[in-house]
C-alpha positions as CSV (number, residue, x, y, z in Angstrom):
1,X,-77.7,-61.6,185.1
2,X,-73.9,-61.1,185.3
3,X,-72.6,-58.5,187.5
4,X,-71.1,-55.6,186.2
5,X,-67.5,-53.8,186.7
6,X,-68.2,-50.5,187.7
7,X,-66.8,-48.9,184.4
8,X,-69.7,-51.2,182.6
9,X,-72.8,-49.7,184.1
10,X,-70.9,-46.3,183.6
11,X,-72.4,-42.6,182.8
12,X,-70.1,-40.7,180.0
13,X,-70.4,-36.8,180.5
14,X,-69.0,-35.0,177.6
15,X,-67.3,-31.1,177.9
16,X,-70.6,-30.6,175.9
17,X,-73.0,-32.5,178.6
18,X,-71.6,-30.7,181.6
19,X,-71.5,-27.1,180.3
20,X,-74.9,-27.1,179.8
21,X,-75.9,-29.3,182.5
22,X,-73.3,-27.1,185.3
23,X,-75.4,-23.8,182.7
24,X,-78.7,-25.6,184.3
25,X,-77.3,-25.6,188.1
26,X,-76.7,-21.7,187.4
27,X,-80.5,-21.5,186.3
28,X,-81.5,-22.8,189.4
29,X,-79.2,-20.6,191.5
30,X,-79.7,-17.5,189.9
31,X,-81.7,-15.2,192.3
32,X,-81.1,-17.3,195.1
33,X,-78.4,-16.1,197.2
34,X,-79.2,-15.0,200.9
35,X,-77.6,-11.0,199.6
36,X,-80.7,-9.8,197.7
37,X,-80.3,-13.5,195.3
38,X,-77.1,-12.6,195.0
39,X,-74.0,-14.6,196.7
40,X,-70.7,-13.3,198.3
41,X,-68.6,-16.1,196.5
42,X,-68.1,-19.4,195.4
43,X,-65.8,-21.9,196.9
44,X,-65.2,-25.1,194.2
45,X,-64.1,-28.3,196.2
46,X,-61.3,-29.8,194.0
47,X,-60.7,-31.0,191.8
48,X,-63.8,-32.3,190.4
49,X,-65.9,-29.0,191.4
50,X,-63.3,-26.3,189.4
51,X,-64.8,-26.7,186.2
52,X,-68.9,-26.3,187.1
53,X,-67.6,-24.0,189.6
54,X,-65.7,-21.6,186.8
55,X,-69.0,-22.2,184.7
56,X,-71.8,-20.6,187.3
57,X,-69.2,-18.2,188.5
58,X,-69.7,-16.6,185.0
59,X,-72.9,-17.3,184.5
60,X,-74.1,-15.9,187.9
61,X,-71.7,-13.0,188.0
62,X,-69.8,-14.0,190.7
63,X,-66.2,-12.6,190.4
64,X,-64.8,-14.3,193.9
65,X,-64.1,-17.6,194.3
66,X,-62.0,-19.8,196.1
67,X,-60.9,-23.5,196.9
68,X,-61.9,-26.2,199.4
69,X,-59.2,-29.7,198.5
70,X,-60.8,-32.2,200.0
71,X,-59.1,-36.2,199.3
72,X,-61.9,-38.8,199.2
73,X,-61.1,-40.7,196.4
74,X,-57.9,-42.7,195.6
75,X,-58.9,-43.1,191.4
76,X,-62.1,-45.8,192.1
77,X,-61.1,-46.3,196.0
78,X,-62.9,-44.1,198.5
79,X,-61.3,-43.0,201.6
80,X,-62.4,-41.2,205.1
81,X,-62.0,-37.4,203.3
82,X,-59.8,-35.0,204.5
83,X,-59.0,-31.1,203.7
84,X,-55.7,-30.6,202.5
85,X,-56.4,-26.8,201.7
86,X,-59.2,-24.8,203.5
87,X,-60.7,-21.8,201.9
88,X,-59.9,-18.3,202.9
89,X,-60.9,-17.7,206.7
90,X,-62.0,-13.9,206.9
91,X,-64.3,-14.8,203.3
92,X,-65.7,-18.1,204.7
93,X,-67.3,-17.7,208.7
94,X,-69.5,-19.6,208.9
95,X,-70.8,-20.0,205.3
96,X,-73.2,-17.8,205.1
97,X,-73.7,-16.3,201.2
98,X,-71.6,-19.0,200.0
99,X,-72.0,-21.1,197.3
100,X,-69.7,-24.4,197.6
101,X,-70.0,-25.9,194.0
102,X,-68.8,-29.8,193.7
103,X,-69.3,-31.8,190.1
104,X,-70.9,-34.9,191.9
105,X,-72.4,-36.2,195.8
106,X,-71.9,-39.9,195.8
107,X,-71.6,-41.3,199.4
108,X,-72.2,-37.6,200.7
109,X,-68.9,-37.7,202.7
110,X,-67.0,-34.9,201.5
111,X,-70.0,-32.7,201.7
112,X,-70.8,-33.6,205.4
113,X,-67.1,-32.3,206.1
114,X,-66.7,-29.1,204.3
115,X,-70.6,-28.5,206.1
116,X,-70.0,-29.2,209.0
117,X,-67.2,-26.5,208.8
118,X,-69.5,-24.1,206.9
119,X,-72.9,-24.9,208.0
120,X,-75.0,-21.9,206.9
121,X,-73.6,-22.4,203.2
122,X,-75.6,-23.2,199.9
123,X,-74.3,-26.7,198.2
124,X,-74.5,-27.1,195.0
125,X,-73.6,-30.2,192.5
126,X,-74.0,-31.2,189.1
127,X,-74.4,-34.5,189.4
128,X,-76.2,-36.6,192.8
129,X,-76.3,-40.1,193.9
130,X,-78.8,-41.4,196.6
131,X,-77.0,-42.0,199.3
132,X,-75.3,-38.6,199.3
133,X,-78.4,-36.2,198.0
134,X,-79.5,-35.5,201.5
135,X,-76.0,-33.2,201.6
136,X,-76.9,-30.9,198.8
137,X,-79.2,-27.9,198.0
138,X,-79.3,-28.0,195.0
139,X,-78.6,-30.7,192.2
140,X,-79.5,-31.4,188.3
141,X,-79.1,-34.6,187.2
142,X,-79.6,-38.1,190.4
143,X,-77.8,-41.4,188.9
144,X,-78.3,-44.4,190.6
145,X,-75.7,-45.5,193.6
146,X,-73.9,-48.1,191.4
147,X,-73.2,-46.0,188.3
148,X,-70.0,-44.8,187.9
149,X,-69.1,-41.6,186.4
150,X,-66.9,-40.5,184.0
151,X,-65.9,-36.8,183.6
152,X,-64.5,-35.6,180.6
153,X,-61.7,-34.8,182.3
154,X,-60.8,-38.6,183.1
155,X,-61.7,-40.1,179.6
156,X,-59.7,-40.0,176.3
157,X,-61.4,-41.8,172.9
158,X,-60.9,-45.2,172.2
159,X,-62.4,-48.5,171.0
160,X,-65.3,-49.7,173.3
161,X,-66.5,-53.5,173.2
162,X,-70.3,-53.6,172.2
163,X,-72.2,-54.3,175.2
164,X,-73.8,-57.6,174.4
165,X,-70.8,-58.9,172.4
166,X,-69.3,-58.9,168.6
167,X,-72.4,-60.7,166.9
């Protein structure tokens, strides 16, 4: 069997697809929070975590919500992560009642830095990979280690070569 490119063994979310799968991660929330099932914000690690983050803020109710910019990725290159913009201090403590909301877990790296900063808070993805699911709460949809995703955010529509060739 030929290897494949990472873009080949690839996993295509639409804006359909993760609206109703980041809707799903607010199912699973909802009633959950430490404040009566309720939680005191959301902070969305950008940039992939804005939009699922914008999504269960509304459907959960939640009217605060804040920011976490952590750098792990250079486009397909991973890096050590770093924060290049911390949350609010006075909202944040120590975590607790938060719900830190991120689209995808891949290596688990960025999440093992913003909790180790926030350790008592909830975190939440749309999307998990192996190797990083031991980082998260809570999670929808597990694609395997080598599969590559691509938000809707990254994609435009073009031509696409058939998988097994023209004929």
């Amino acid at each position: 069997m030929i290897d494949k490119l990472p873009h080949e063994k690839g996993f295509h979310v639409s804006w359909d697809q993760l609206h109703r799968d980041a809707r799903a991660l607010s199912w699973r929330l909802d009633g959950k929070g430490p404040i009566e099932g309720s939680w005191k914000a959301i902070v969305a690690i950008t940039r992939g975590g804005l939009v699922p983050a914008a999504i269960v803020a509304r459907e959960l109710n939640i009217r605060v919500i804040d920011t976490i910019s952590v750098k792990g990725y250079n486009h397909q290159t991973q890096h050590p992560p770093m924060v290049i913009k911390a949350p609010q201090d006075d909202l944040m403590g120590d975590g607790e009642g938060i719900l830190v909301v991120d689209d995808l877990v891949d290596s688990g790296r960025t999440l093992e830095l913003v909790r180790h900063l926030y350790p008592k808070a909830h975190f939440a993805t749309v999307y998990a990979k192996p190797r990083g699911r031991v980082q998260v709460d809570t999670f929808i949809t597990e694609v395997s280690q080598d599969t590559w995703i691509f938000f809707p955010w990254d994609m435009a529509l073009q031509y696409v070569q058939p998988f097994r060739g023209t004929e």
